[in-house]
PyMOL CGO cylinders between C-alpha atoms (Angstrom):
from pymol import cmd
from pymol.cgo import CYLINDER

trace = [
    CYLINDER, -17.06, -6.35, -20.14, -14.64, -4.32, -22.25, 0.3, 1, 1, 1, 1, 1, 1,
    CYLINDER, -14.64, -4.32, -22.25, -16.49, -1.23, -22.35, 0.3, 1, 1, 1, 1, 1, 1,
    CYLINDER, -16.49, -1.23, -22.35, -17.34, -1.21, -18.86, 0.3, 1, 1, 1, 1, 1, 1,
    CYLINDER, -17.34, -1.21, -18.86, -13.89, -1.73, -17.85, 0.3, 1, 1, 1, 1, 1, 1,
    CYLINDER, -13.89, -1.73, -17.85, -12.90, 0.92, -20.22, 0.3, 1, 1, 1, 1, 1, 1,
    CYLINDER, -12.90, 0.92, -20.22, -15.29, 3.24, -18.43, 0.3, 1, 1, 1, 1, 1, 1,
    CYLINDER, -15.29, 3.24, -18.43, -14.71, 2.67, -15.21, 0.3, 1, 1, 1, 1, 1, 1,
    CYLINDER, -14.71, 2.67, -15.21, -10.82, 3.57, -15.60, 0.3, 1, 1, 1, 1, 1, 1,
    CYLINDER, -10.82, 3.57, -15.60, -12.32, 6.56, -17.41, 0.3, 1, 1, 1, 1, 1, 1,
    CYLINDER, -12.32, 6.56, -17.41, -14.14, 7.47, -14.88, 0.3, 1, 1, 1, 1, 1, 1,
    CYLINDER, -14.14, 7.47, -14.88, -11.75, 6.67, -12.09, 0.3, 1, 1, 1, 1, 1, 1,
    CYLINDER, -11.75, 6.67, -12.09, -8.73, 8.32, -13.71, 0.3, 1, 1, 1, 1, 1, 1,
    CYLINDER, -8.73, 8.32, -13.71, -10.39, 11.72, -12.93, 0.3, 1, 1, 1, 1, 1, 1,
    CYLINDER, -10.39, 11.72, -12.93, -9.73, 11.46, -9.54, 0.3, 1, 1, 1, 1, 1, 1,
    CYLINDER, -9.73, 11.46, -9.54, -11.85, 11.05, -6.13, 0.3, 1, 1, 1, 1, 1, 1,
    CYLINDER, -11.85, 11.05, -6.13, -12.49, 14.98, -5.95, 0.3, 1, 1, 1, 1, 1, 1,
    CYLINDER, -12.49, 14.98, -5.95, -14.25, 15.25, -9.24, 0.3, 1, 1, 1, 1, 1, 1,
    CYLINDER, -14.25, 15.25, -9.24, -15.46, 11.73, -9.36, 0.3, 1, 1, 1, 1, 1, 1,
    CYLINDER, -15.46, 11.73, -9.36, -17.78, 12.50, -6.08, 0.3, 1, 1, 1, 1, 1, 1,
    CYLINDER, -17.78, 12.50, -6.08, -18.80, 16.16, -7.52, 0.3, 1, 1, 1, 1, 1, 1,
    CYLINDER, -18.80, 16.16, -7.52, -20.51, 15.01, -10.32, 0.3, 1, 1, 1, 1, 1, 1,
    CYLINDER, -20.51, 15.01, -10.32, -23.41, 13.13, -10.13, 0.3, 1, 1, 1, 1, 1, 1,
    CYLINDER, -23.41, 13.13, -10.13, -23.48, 12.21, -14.17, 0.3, 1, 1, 1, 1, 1, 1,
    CYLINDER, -23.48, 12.21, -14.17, -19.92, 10.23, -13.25, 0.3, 1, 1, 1, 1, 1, 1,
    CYLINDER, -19.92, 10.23, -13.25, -21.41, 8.75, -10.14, 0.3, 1, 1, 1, 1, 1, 1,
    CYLINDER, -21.41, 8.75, -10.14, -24.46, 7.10, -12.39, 0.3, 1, 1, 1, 1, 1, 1,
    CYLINDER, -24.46, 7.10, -12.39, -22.01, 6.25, -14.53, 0.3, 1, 1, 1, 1, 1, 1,
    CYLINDER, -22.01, 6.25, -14.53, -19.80, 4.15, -12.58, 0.3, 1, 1, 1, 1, 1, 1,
    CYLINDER, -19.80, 4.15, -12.58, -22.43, 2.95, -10.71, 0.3, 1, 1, 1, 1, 1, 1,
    CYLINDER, -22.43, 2.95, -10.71, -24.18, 1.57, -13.80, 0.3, 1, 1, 1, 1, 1, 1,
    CYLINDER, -24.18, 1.57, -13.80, -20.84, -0.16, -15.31, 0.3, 1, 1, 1, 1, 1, 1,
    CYLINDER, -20.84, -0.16, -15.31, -19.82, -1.27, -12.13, 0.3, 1, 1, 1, 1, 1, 1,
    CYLINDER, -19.82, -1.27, -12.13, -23.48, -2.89, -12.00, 0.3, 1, 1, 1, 1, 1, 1,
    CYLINDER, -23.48, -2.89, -12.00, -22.78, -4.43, -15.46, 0.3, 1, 1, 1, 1, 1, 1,
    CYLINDER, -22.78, -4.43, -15.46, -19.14, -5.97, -15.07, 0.3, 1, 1, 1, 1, 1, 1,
    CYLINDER, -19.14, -5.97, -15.07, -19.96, -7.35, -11.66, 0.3, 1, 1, 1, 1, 1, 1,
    CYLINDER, -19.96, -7.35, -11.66, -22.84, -9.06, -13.25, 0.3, 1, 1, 1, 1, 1, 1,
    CYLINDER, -22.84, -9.06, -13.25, -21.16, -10.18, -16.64, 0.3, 1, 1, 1, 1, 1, 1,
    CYLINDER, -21.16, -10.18, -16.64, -18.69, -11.90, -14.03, 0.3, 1, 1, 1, 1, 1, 1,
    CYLINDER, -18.69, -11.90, -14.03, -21.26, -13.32, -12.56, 0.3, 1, 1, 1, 1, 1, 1,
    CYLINDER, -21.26, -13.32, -12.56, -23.68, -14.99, -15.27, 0.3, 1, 1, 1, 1, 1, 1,
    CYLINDER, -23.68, -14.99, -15.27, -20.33, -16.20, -16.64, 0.3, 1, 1, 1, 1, 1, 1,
    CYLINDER, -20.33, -16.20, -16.64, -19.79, -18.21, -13.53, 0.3, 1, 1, 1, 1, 1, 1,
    CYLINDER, -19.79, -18.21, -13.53, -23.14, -19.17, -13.43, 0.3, 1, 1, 1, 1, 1, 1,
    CYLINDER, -23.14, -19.17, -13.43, -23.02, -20.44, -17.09, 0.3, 1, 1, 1, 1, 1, 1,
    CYLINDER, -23.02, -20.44, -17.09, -19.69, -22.25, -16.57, 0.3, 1, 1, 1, 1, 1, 1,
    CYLINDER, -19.69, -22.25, -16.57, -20.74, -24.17, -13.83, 0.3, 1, 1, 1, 1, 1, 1,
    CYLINDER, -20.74, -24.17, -13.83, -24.14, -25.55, -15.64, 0.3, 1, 1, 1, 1, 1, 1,
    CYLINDER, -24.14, -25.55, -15.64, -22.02, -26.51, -17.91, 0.3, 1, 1, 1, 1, 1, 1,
    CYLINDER, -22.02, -26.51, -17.91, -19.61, -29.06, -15.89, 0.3, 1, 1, 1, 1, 1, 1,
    CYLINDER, -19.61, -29.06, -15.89, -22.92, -29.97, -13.86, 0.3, 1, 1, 1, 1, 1, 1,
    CYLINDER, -22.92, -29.97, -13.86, -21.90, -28.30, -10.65, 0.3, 1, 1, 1, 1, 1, 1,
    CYLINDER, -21.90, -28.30, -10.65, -25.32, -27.85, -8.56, 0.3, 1, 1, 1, 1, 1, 1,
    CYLINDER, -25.32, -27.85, -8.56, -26.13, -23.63, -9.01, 0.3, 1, 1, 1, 1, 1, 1,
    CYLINDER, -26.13, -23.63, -9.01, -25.07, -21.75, -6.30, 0.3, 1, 1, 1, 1, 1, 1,
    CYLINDER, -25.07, -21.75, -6.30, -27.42, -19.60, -4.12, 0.3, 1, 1, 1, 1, 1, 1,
    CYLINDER, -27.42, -19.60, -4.12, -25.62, -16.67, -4.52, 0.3, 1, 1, 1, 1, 1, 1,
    CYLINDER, -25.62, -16.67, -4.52, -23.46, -14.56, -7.20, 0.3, 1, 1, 1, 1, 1, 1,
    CYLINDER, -23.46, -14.56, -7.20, -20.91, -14.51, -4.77, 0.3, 1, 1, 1, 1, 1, 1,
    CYLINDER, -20.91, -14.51, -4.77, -20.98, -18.41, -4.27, 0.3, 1, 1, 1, 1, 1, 1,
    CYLINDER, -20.98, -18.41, -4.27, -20.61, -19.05, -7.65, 0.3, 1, 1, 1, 1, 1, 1,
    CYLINDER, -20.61, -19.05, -7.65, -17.41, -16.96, -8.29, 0.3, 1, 1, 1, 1, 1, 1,
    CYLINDER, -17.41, -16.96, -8.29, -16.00, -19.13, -5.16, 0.3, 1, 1, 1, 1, 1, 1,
    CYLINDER, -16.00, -19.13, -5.16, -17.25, -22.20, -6.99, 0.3, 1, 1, 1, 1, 1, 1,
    CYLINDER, -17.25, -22.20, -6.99, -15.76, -21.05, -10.02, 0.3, 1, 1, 1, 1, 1, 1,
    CYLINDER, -15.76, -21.05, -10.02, -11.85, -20.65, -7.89, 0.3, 1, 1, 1, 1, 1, 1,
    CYLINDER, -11.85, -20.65, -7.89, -12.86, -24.43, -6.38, 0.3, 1, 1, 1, 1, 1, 1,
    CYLINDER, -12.86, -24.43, -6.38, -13.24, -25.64, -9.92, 0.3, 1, 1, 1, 1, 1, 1,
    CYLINDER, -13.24, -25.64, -9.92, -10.22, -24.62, -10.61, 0.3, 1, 1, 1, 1, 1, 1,
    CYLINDER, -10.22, -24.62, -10.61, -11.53, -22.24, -13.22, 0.3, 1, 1, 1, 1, 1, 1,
    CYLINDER, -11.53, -22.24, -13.22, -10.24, -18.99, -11.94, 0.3, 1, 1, 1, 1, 1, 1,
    CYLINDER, -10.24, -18.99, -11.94, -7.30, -18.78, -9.10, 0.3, 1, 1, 1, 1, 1, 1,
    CYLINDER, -7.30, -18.78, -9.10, -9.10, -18.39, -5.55, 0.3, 1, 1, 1, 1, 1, 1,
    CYLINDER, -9.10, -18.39, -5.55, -7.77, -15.04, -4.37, 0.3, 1, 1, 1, 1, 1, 1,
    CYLINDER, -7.77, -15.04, -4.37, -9.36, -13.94, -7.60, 0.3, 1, 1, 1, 1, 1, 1,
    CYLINDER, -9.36, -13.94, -7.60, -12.43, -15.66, -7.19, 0.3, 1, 1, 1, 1, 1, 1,
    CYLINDER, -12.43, -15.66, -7.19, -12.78, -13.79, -3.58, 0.3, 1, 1, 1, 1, 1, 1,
    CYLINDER, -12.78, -13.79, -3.58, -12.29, -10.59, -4.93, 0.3, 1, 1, 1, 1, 1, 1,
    CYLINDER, -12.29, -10.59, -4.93, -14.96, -10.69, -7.73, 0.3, 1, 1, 1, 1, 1, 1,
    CYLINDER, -14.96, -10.69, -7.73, -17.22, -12.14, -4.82, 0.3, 1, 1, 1, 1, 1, 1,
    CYLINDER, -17.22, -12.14, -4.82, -16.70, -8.82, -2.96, 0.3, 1, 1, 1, 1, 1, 1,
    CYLINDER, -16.70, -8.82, -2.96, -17.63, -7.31, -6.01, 0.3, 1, 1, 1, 1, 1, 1,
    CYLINDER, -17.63, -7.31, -6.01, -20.70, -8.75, -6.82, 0.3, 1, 1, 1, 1, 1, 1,
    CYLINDER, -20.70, -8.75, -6.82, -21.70, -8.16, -3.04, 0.3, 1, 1, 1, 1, 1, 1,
    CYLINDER, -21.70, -8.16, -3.04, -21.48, -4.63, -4.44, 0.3, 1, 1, 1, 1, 1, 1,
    CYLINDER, -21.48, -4.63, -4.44, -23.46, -5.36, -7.72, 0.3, 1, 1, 1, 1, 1, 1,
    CYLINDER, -23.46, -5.36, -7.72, -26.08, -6.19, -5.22, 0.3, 1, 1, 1, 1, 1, 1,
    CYLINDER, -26.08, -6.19, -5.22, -26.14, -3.19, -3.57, 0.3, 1, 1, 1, 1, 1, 1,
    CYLINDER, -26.14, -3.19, -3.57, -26.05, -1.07, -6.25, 0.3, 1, 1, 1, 1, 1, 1,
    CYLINDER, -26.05, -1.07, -6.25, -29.25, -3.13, -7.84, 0.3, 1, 1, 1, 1, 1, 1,
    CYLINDER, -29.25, -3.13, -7.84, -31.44, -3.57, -4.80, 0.3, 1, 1, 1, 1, 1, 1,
    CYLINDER, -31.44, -3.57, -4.80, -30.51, 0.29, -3.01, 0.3, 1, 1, 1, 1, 1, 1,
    CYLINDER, -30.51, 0.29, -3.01, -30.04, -1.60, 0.23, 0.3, 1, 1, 1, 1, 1, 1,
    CYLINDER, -30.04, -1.60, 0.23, -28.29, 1.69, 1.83, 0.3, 1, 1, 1, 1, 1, 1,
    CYLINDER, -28.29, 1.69, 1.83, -27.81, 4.79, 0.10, 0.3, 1, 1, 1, 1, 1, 1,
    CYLINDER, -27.81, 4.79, 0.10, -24.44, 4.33, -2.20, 0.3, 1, 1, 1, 1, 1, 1,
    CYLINDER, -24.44, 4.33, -2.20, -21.43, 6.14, -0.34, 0.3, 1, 1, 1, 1, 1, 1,
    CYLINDER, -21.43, 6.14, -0.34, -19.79, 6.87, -3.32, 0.3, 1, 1, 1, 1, 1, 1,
    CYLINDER, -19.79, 6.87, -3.32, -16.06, 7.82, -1.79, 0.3, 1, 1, 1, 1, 1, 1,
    CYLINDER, -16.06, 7.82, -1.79, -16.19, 4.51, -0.62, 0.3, 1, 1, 1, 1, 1, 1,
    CYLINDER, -16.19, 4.51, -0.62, -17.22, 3.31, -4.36, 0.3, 1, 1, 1, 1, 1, 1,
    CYLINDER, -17.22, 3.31, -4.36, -14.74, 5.06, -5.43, 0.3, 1, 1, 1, 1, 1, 1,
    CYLINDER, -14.74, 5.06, -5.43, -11.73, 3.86, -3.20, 0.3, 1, 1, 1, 1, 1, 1,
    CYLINDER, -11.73, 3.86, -3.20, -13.38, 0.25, -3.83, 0.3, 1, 1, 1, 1, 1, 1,
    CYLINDER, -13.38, 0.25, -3.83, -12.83, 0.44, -7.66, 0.3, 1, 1, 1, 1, 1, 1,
    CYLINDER, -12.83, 0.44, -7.66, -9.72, -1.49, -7.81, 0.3, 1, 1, 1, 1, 1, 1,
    CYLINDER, -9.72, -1.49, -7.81, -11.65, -4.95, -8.07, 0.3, 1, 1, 1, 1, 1, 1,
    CYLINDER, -11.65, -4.95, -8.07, -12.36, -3.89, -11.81, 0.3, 1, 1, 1, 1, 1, 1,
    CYLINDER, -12.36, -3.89, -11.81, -8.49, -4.74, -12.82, 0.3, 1, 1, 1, 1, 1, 1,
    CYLINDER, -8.49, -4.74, -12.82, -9.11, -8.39, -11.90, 0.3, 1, 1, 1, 1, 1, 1,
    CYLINDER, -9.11, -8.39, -11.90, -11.65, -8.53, -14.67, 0.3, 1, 1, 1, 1, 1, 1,
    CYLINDER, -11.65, -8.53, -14.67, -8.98, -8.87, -17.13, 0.3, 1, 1, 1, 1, 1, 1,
    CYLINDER, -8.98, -8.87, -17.13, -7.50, -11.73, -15.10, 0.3, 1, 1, 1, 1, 1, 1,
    CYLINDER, -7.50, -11.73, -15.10, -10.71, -12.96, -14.87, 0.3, 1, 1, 1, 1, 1, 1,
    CYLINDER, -10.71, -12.96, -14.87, -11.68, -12.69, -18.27, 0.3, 1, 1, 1, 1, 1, 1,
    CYLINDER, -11.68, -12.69, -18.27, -7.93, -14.81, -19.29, 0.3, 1, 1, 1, 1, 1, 1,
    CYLINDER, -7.93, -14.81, -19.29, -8.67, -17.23, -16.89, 0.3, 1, 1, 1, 1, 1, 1,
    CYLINDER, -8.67, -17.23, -16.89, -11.74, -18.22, -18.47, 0.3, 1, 1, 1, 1, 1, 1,
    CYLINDER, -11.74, -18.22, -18.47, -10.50, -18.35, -22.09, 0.3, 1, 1, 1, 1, 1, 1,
    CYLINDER, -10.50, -18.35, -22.09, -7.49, -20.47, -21.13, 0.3, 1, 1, 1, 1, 1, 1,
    CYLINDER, -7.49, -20.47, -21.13, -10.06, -22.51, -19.19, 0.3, 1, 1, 1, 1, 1, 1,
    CYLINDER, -10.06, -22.51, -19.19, -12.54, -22.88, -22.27, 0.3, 1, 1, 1, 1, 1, 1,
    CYLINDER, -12.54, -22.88, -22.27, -9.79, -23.85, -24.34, 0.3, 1, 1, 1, 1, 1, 1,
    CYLINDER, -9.79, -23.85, -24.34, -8.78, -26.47, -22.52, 0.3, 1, 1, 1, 1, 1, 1,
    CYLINDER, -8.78, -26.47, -22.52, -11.85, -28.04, -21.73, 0.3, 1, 1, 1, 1, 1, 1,
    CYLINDER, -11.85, -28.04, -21.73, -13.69, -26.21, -24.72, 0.3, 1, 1, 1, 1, 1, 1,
    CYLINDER, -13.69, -26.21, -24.72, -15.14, -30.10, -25.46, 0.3, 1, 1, 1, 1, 1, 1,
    CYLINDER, -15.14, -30.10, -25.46, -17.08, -30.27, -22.14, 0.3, 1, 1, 1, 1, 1, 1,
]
cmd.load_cgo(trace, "trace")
């Protein structure tokens, strides 16, 4: 998760205009978008096996599981949902990527860090589980 954070504000920190001329940086975020959206994910996923909570049918579902466990707070959990909706697009190629609109959706990557803290406070509380 860390180094695809730290790429994506890389990548992001050179600005729209060069961000959608070069294809190289497009693939790039792309592909560590991909990964952090997923990490965020399979942590959910893994989390709530753990506590028994029936699996989800979607990525998305189980990041909103994971704010009604009280794992994560719920605004948070809604905004990594949005972002593994994207995870899925990127993956499966349902429509061709508009990547300005990648771009200008990149913000969702801070809340990995919040994300990230929520779960290690949460393991270390119930750690014995």
């Amino acid at each position: 998760m860390e180094r695809s954070l730290r790429t994506l504000r890389s990548l992001r920190a050179r600005g729209r205009d060069a961000f959608l001329s070069d294809e190289v940086v497009q693939d790039r975020a792309e592909r560590h978008a991909q990964l952090l959206a997923q990490a965020c994910a399979d942590i959910a996923l893994h989390i709530l096996a753990g506590t028994g909570t029936d699996a989800p049918e979607t990525y998305a579902e189980a990041l909103k599981a994971l704010a009604a466990a009280a794992v994560i707070p719920g605004p948070l959990g809604e905004g990594l949902a949005q972002a593994v909706r994207l995870r899925n697009i990127l993956v499966h190629g349902y429509l061709d990527i508009d990547h300005g609109r990648l771009f200008d959706e990149l913000d969702w990557i801070e809340n990995t860090e919040t994300f990230a803290a929520a779960v290690e406070h949460w393991l270390e509380q119930n750690g014995d589980r």
